[in-house]
C-alpha positions in Angstrom: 146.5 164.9 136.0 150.1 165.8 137.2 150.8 167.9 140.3 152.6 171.3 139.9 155.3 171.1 142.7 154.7 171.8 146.4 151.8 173.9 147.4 151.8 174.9 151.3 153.0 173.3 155.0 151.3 173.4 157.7 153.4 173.3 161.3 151.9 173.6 164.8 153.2 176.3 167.2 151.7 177.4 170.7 152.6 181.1 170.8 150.6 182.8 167.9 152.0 186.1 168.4 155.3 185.2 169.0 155.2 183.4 165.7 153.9 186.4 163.9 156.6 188.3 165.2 159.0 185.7 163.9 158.0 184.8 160.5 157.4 188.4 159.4 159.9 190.5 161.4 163.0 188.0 161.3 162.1 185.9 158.2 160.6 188.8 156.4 157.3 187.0 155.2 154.2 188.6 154.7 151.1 187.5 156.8 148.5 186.8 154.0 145.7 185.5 155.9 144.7 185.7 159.8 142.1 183.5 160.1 141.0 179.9 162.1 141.6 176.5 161.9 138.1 175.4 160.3 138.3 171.9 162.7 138.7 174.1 165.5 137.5 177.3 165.2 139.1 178.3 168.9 142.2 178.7 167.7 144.1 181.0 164.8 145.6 179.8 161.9 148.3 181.4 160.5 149.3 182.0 157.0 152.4 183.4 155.3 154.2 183.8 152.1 155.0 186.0 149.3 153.5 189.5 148.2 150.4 187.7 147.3 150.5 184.4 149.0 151.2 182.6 145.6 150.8 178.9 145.5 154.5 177.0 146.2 155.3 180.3 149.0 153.0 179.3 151.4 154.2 178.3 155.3 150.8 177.7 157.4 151.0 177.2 161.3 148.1 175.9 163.4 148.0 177.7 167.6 147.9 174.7 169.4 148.6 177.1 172.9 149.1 174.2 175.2 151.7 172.1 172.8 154.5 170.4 174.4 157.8 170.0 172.8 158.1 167.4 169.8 160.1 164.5 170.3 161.7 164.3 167.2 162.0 160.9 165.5 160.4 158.6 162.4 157.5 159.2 160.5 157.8 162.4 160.1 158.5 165.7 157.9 161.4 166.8 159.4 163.0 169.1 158.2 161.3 172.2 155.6 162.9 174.3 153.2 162.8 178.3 151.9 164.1 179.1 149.0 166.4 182.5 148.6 167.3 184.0 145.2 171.2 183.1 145.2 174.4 182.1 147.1 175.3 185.7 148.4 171.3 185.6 149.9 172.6 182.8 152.3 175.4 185.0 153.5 172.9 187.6 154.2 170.8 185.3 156.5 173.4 183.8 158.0 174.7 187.2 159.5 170.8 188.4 159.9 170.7 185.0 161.9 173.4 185.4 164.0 172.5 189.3 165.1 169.5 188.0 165.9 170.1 185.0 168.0 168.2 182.6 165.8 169.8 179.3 166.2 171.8 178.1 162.8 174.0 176.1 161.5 176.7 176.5 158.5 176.7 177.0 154.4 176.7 173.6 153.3 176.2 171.5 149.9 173.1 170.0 149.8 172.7 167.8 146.6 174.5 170.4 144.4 172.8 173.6 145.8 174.0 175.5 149.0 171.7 175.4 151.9 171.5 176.8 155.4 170.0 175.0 158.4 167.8 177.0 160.8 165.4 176.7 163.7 162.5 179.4 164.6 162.3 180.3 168.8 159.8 177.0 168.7 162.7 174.1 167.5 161.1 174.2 163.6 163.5 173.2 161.6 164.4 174.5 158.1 166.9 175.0 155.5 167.3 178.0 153.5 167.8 177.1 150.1 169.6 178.8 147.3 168.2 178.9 143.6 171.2 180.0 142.1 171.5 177.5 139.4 167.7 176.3 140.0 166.0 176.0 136.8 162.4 174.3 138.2 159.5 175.6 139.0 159.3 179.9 139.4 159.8 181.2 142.9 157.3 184.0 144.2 157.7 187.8 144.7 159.0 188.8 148.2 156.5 190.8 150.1 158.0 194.7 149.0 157.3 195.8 153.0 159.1 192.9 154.4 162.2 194.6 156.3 164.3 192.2 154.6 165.9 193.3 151.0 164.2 192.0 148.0 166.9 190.8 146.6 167.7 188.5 149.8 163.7 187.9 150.3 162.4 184.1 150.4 160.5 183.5 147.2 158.8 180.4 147.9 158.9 176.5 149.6 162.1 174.6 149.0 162.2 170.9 149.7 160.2 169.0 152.1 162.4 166.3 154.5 160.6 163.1 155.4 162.4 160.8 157.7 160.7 157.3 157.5 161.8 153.5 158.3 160.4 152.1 155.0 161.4 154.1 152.1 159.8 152.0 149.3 156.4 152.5 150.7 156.6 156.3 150.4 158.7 156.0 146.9 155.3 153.6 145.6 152.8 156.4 146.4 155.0 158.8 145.3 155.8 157.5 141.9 153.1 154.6 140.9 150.5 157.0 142.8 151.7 160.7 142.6 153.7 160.8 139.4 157.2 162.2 141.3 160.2 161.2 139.4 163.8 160.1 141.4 166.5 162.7 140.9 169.1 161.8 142.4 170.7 161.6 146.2 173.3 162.7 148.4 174.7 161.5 151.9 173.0 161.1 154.4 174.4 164.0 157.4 174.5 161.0 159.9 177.5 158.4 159.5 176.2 155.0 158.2 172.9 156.0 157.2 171.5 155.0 153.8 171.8 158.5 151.2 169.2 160.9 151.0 167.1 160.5 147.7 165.5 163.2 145.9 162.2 162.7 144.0 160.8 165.8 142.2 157.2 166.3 139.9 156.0 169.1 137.5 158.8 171.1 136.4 161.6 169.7 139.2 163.6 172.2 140.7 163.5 173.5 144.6 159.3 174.2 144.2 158.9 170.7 143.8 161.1 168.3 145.5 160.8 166.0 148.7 163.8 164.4 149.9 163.0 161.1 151.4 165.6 159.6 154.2 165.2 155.5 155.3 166.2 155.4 158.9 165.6 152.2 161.4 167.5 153.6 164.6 165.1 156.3 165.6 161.7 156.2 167.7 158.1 157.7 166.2 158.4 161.3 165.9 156.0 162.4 169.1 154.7 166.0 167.3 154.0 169.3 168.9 154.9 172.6 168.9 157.9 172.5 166.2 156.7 169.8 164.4 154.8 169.8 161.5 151.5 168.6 160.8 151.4 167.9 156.5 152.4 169.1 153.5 150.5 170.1 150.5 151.0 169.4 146.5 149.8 171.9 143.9 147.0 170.8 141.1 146.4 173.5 138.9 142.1 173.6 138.1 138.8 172.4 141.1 138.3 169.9 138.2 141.7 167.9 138.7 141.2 167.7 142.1 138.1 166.0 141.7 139.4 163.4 139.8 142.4 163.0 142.1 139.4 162.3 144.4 138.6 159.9 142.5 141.9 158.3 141.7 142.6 157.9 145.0 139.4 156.3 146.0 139.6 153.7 143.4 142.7 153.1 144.7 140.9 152.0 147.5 143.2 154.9 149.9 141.7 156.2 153.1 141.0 160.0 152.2 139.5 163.1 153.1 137.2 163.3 150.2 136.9 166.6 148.5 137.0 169.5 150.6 136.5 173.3 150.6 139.1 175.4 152.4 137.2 178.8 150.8 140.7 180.1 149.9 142.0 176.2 148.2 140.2 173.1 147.6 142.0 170.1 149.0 142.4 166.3 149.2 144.1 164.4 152.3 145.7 161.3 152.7 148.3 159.3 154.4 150.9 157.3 153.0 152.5 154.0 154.0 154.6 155.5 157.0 151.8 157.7 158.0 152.6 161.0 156.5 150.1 163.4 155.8 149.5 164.5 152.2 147.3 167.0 150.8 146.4 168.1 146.9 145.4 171.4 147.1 144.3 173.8 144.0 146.3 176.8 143.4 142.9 179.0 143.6 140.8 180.8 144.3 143.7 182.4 146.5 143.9 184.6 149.4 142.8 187.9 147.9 139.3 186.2 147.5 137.6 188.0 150.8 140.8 191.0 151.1 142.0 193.4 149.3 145.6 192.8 148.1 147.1 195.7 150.0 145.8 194.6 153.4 145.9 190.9 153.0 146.5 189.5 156.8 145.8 192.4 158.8 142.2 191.2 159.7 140.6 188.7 161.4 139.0 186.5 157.7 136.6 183.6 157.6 135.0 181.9 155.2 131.0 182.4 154.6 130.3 179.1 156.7 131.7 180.8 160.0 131.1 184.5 159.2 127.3 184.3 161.1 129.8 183.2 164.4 132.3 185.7 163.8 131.7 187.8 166.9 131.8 184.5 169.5 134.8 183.3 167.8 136.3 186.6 167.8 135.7 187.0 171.5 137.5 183.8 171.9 140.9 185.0 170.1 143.6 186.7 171.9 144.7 189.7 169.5 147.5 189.5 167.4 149.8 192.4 166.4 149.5 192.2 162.4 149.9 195.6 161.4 154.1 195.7 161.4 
């Protein structure tokens, strides 16, 4: 039992369109499955990643249409990451950025590697990350369609941010529970905060690390549109999960239990600060009810919602996926 690196996020936005727009024409991703949020079957949810929507590329938004603004603040992931193939790639985005308004920041070092913050039109925040010296866990393949160059395409998830005000509960889950391993740390980007540590699993690298910061001066994160609602680990086989199912219930941690996404199988569960975690398998994948080539373009559901597919179709406002 070990998990592989990171396996999706899921954020929350209240424009659909507008964020299929974004994340495929300014970002470059491919939209690798239109289909609903299985709680709530009255709104979309929104899948994208690399050619084939590969395990460790995966960037998930929930339509939440009448969202307000998150408060940003404790308890929450903060910050995400994408990873891009080398230094010059961050160049690249930082002049894509700036012709095309999208807010930004500067090149900096970020624990050795050279990262780029950003926020989409909804405040999300992200770094771009570069793997130039990564040596981890294998980025994806960028989608060959995207109007970004392939070799400047995001290949896959880069570090996930937590901001808590209790480190050492997250770090106890993490490595007594989780099997993640500390890396290393590096300063915190507000004077007279404790450093930034790193804690990796599987192979280690940009796939696979979250980067926990302890902070006591900030208020609970309020979410909404631009926040983001958990992040997801990778186990490899159906069977693993199900004894991380059972793991955890020994444990005696409030869970999800085992459940079928149709395209994953999962596991959820809060930490100690309240973060969301999910274990997710790396199949059966997204090409399970799609062709490959047209991956996104339809509206998909899995077999338990396919005899209500016309009512919840009629529901839906339509979304341009066919860029």
């Amino acid at each position: 039992m070990k998990l592989l690196g990171l396996h999706h996020v899921s954020a929350i936005t209240a424009a659909a369109a507008k964020n299929v727009d974004f994340y495929t024409q300014v970002m470059g991703l491919r939209l690798v499955k239109k289909t609903v949020n299985q709680d709530d079957v009255s709104v979309y949810h929104l899948f994208y990643g690399d050619e084939r929507g590969t395990a460790g590329t995966e960037v998930t938004f929930f339509e939440i249409p009448n969202a307000g603004q998150t408060r940003t603040g404790n308890n929450s992931i903060s910050a995400l990451s994408l990873r891009v193939p080398n230094d010059k790639a961050l160049d690249y985005w930082k002049n894509r950025f700036e012709e095309m308004n999208v807010k930004h920041g500067d090149i900096t070092d970020q624990a050795g590697r050279l990262a780029l913050s950003f926020e989409d039109f909804e405040g999300q925040r992200f770094f771009l990350v570069s793997d130039e010296h990564d040596n981890g866990v294998r980025g994806g393949t960028p989608w060959k369609k995207s109007p970004v160059p392939a070799e400047y395409g995001i290949v896959g998830l880069g570090p996930v941010h937590l901001t808590i005000p209790k480190a050492e509960n997250t770090i106890l889950i993490l490595e007594q529970v989780m099997g993640f391993r500390k890396k290393g740390s590096y300063p915190s980007l507000i004077a007279g905060q404790p450093d930034v540590v790193i804690y990796e699993t599987g192979e280690g690298g940009t796939g696979a690390e979250v980067h926990l910061e302890e902070r006591n001066d900030l208020p609970q994160e309020r979410p909404g549109r631009g926040s983001v609602h958990h992040v997801a680990f990778r186990v490899e086989t159906e069977e693993e999960l199900k004894q991380w199912v059972e793991r955890i219930g020994q444990l005696k941690i409030p869970n999800s239990g085992f459940v079928d996404r149709f395209y994953f199988r999962s596991l959820y569960f809060r930490e100690p600060n309240g973060i969301l975690f999910e274990l997710a398998t790396d199949g059966p994948g997204f090409d399970t009810d799609e062709e490959l080539e047209f991956l996104g373009e339809s509206l998909s559901l899995p077999p338990f919602l396919e005899p209500r597919r016309a009512a919840i179709e009629a529901n839906l406002k339509p979304l341009n996926t066919k860029h």
